[in-house]
N, C-alpha and C positions, 0 to 999 in steps of 0.2 A: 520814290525810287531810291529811298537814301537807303533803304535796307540790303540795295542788291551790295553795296559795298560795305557796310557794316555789321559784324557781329552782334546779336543782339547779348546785353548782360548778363551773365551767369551770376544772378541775386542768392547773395545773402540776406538771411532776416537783418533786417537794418534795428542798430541800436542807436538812439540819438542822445542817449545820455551820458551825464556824469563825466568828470576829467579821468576817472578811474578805473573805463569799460570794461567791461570782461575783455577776457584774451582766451584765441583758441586752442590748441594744442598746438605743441613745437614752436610757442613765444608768436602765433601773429595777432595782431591786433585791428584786424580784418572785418569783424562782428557788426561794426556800425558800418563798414562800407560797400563796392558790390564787386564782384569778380567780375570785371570785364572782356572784351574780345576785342581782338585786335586785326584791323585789315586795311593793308595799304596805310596805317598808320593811323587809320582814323577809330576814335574810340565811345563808345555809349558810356555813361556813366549814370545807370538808372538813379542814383544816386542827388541828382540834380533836378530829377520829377520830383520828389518829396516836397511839399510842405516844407517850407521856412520854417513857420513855426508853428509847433507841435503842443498840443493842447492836453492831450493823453497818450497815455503809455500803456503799451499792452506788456503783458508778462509773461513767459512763457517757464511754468514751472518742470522741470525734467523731471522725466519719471525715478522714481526711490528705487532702491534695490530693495528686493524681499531681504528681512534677517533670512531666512533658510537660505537664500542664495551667498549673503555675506558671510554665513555661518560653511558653505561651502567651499567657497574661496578663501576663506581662509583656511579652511581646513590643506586646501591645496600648497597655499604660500611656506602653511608649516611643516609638510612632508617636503618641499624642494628646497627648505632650510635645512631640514632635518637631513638628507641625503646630500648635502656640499654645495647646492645650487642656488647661492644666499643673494634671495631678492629683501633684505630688507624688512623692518616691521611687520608683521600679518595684520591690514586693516581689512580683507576681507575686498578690495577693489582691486581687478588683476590689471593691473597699470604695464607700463613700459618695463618696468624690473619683474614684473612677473610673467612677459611673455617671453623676455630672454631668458631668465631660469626655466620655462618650459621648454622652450626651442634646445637649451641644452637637455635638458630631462630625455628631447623627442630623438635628440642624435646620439644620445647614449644607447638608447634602447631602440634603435634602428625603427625608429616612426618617421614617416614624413614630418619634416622640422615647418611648423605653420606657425608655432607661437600658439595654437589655440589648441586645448585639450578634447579629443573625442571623448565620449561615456567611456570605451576601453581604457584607453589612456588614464583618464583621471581611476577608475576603477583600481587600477594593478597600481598606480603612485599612492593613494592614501591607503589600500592595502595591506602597501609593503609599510608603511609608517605606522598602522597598528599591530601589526605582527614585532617589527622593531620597539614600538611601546611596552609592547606587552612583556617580551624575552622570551624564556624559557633556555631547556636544552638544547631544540633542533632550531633556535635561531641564533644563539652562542656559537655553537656548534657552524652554522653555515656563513656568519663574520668573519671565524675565525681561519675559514679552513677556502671561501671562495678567494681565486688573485684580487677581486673586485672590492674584498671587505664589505663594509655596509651595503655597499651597494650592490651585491650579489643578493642581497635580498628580494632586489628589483626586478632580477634577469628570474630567479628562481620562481617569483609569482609569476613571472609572465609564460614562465615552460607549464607551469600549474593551467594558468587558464585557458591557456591557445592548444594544452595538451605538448607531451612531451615529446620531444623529437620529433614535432610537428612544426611547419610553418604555417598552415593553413589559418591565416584571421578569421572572426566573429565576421558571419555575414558574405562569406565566401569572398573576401576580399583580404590583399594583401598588398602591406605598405601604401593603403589609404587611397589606392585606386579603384578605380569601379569596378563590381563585378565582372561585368562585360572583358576588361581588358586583365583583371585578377585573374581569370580563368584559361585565358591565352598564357601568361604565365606559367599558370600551373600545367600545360597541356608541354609546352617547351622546356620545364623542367625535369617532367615525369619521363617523357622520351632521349634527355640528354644525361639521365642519372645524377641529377645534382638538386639540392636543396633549391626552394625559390626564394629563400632567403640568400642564398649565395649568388643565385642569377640577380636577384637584384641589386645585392653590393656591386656587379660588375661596369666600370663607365662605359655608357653609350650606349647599355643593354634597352634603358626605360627615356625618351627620350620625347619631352614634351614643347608643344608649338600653336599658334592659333593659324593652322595653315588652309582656314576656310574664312578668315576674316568676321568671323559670327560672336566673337567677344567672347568664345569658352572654349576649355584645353581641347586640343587634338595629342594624342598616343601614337609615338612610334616604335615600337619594338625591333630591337637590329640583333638578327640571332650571329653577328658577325663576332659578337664576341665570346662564342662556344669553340669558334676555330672549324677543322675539319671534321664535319660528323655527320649523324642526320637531318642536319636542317643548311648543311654547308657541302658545297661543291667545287673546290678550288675555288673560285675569287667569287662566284656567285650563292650567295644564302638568303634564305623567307625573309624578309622584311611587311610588317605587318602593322598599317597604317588605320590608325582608326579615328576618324571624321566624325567631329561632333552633327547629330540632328536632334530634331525638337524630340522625338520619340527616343534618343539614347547615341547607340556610337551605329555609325557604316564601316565595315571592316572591310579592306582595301590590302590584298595583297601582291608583292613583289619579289622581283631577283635583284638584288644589290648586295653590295659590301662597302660597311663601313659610311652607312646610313646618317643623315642627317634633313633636319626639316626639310633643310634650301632645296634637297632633289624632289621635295615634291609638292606640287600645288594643288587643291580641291577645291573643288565647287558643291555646295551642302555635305553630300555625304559621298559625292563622285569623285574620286584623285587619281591623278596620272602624275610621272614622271617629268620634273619640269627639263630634266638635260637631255631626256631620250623622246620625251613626247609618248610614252608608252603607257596604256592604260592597265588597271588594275586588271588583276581576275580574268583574264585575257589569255588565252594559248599564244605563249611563242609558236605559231606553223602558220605558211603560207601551202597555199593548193599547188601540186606540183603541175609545172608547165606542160604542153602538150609535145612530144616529142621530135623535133623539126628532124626533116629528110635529112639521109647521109651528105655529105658535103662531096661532088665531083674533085678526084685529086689535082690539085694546082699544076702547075707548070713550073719546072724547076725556074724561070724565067720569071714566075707570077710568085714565086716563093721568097727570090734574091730580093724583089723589086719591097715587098714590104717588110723585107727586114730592117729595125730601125738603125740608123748611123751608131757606129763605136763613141763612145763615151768616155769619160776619166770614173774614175771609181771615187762615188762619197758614200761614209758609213757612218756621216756625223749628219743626227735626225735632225731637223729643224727643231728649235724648243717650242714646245706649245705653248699658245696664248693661250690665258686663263682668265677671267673675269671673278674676283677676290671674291669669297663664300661670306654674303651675309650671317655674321654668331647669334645664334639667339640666346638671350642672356635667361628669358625663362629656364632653356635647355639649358643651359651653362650651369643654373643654380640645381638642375634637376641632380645632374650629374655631380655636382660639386657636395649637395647635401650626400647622398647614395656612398660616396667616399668619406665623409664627415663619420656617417655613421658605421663606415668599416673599420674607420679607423676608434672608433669608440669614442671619440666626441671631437669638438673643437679643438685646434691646436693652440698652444696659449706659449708666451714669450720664451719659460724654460721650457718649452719641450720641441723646441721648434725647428723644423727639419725642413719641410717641402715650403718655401715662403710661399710659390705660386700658389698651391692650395689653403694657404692661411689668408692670404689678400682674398683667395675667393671666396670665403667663409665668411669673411667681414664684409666682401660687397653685396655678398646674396643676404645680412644681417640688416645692412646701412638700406639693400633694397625693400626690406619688408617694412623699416619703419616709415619708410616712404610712401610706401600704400596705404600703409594704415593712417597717417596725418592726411593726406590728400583724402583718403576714403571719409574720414572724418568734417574735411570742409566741406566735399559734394554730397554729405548727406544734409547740410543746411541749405542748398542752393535748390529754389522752388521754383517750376516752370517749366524746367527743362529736364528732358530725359536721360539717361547716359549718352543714348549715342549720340544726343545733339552736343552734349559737353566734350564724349570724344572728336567728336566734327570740329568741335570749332580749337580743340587742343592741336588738332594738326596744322590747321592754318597758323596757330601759333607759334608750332615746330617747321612750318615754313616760312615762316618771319624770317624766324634766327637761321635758317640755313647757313648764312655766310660767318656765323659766329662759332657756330658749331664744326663747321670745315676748316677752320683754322686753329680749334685743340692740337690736332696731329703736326703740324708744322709750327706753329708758332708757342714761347714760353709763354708763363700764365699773365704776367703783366700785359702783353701786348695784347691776348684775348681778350682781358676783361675790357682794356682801352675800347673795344671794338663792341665788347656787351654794354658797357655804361653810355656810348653813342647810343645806341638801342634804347636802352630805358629813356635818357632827355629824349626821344623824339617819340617817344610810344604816349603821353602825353596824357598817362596815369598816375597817380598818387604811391608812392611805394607801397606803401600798404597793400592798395587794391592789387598792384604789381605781383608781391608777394605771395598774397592768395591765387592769385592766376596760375603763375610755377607752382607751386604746391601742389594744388588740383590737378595742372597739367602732368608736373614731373609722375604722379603716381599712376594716371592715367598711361602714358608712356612707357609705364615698366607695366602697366598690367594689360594693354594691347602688345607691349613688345616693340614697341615703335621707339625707337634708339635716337629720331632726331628730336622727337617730341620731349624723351625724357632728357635727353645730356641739352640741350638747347635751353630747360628749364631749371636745370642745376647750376646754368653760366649763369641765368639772370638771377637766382637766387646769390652767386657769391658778388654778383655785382654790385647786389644791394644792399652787400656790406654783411653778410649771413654766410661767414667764414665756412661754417660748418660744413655746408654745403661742398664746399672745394674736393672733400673726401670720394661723391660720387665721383666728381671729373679725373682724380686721379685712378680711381679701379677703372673707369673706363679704359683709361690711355694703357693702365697697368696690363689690362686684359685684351686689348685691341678690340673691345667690343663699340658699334657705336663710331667709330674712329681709329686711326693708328696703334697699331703696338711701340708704346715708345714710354719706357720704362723711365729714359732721364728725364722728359716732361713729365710724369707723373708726380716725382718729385718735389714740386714747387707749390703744388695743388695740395699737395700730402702736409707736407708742413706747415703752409697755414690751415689746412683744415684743422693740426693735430692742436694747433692753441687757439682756438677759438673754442666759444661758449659751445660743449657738446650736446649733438641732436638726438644721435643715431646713439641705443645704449648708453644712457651717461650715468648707470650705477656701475659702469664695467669701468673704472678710470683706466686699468691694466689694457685697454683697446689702446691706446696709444703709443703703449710701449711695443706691443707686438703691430700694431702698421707700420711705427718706423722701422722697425728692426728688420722685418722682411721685406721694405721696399729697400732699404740698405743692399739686404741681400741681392736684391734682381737684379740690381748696377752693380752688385761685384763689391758694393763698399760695406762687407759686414765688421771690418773693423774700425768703421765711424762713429760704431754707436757705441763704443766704451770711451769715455771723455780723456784726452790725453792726459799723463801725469804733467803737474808744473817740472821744468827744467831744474836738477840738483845745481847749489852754488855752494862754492866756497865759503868756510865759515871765515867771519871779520871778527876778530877781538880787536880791531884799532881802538874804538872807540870806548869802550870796555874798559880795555887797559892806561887809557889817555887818565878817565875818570880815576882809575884807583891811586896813578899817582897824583892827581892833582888832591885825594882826599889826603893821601897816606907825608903829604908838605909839611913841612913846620910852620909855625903861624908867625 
């Protein structure tokens, strides 16, 4: 029966060698031990079935990259050096520094920012770096004369291959959405007279969620933000929800304004209205009543008698009660990329104007590298499925409930006091500890589950893994997750900013630009220029003491 209370281990290949072990990406040292679960405090630690002592060692050789593949990536490293987006040596391995110089490559040239290059994508980027090899007149000529300089070379292969004056993607897709939902795009473009490239820069137009619980995107399209036109009627316009199924998307339409996941919930590919209870594809019309007899006229006496009592006059509405709109931060980043790339890329320390949209830029940054390290430890973990590792990250995110509920009201000190209680009684190795948040934390951002993920960013800075602090402050920064509360942010921000960096640490220049715009969100943008020292009087006492004691007779 011990199972019913116990998570079973999320194993890692266990390493029992060497003082020197390997280490797995983002510094843990995890390899030899097991990802455990945790419930009611009690822990498995397969780790403790092994054999003492070990006789043989197995090896587990990883697979080589092809040279054509390393001859490819590198080929990529040295077009995103070559066009200003300098990851670093070209060794041909697209590491950490080379998926942040794509993600800026992808919000330059208004692609969805993934960090990971499509065929188009890499196509039109080494392209444009053999046309710039090569020169000539019409490429002198197009440095010199685009506002972009070199990099009008990039914009002008991609009008070449997408076709010019055209938005339409390879593959009847655009901005790396699926057909299915590319094509709704283009149907709300073509009838509102505007480019789909423009409908897409708009916030709040493309608007992504897992609001079927099935572990892959759902599509909301909000034509709210065309304003009054054909797809808008005073406060009501098409909102066009589309529900992932095993066979593709279920398309789900509605009347709403100014659309967001929370108003609506699905079941497979079926979704209604979670504040109206209204289902899709439904005719607003009820059957009209049957016409009840004329009414016998009252009695002036039957008239007086139900009129109601005289009253005082109030024309002050009671305030509505509202119950606070869970953010989703997928959507949050959806939107935040879509303006990244309006604005023609990342904002960076001199150019920095909207801090709110530079913090978001950095959290939806600091959120990919999240997924990607977590994605990295649960593809060594053997046994178990995703969903059971998602299952049992929630019970983990229901641990910390009470750690996590106290971000928005208490400074970072007292939280952590309150997470390193948590770790001594969780009655895991840090290590193991470690790998557990990791895996969870990524799993949290990639379900969207805000207690799973921020619950595992506490336990990571509890255990001394500074870095980590930076999620908890976009959290608070963003009120996602938790409170909007810009002066907590603060304390999280700061130690994250001098700790050994996780998220992008070939960008040293991230530090400069989080503190400077969380300065800004409190209002203290003039903290971040260091005060001058105080001017003093100059002293020759001392000076002139010396010259006459030289200038003495002997």
């Amino acid at each position: 029966m011990k199972h019913k209370f116990v998570l079973a281990g999320l194993a890692l290949a266990v390493a029992t060698g060497g003082p020197a072990g390997s280490a797995l990406a983002g510094g843990s040292d995890i390899v030899g031990g097991v990802i455990g679960g945790i419930i009611g405090g009690a822990i498995v630690n397969e780790a403790n079935r092994q054999p003492r002592t070990v006789t043989k060692r197995t090896y587990y050789k990883k697979p080589t990259m092809s040279s054509a593949q390393r001859e490819a990536n590198r080929e990529v490293q040295v077009s995103l050096n070559h066009f200003g987006w300098n990851v670093g040596t070209p060794d041909g391995v697209l590491g950490r520094n080379s998926r942040a110089g794509i993600s800026q490559y992808q919000a330059f040239m208004d692609f969805p920012i993934t960090g990971k290059l499509t065929d188009l994508e890499r196509t039109i980027l080494t392209t444009s770096y053999q046309k710039a090899s090569l020169g000539g007149a019409a490429v002198t000529q197009t440095i010199s004369t685009h506002p972009q300089g070199m990099r009008g070379l990039l914009l002008q292969t991609r009008e070449q291959m997408l076709g010019t004056g055209k938005s339409t993607y390879a593959g009847n897709s655009i901005g790396g959405l699926p057909p299915q939902i590319s094509e709704a795009v283009f149907e709300i473009a073509r009838s509102s007279n505007v480019e789909p490239q423009q409908l897409m820069a708009r916030s709040g137009f493309v608007q992504l969620a897992d609001l079927n619980n099935d572990g892959r995107t759902d599509y909301l399209l909000d034509t709210s933000v065309l304003g009054p036109g054909f797809w808008c009627n005073d406060k009501s316009c098409a909102v066009r929800v589309f529900a992932s199924t095993p066979s593709g998307f279920s398309r789900n339409d509605f009347q709403a304004y100014n659309a967001t996941p929370a108003m609506f919930t699905c079941q497979a590919g079926a979704c209604q209205r979670a504040d109206t209870g209204a289902q899709s594809n439904a005719p607003v019309t009820a059957a009209a009543p049957a016409p009840a007899p004329a009414p016998a006229a009252p009695s002036f006496a039957t008239q007086m008698a139900s009129q109601p009592a005289p009253a005082m006059p109030s024309f002050v509405a009671p305030a509505p009660v509202t119950e606070p709109v869970p953010v989703s931060l997928a959507s949050f980043c959806a939107k935040t990329s879509l303006v990244t790339s309006s604005n023609g890329g990342f904002a960076t320390e001199a150019s920095l104007t909207d801090p709110g949209q530079a913090l978001g830029e950095q959290f939806c940054l600091a959120r990919g590298y999240a997924l990607d390290e977590g994605a990295e430890l649960e593809a060594n973990i053997g046994g178990f499925t995703p969903e059971q590792i998602a299952a049992q990250c929630r019970d983990f995110g229901a641990l910390l409930s009470e750690q996590v509920a106290a971000v928005g009201t208490t400074p970072r000190d007292a939280t952590l006091a309150k997470v390193k209680s948590f770790i001594d009684g969780s009655g895991m190795s840090p290590a193991q500890l470690s790998g557990t948040a990791k895996v969870c934390l990524s799993v949290g951002y990639r379900t969207d589950d805000m207690e799973v993920a921020l619950g595992s960013a506490l336990v990571l800075g509890g255990l001394g893994e500074g870095a980590y602090d930076e999620l908890v402050g976009h959290h608070l920064m963003q009120g996602i997750g938790t409170a909007e509360r810009a002066d907590l942010a603060m304390g999280w921000y700061e130690n994250a900013l001098s700790a050994q960096p996780v998220f992008a640490p070939a960008q040293p220049e991230r530090s400069g630009l989080i503190r400077k715009a969380a300065l800004m969100m409190n209002g203290r943008a003039d903290a971040a220029t260091a005060p001058k020292p105080a001017m003093a009087l100059p002293s020759f006492a001392a000076k002139a003491a010396e010259l006459v004691e030289t200038a003495a007779p002997q």
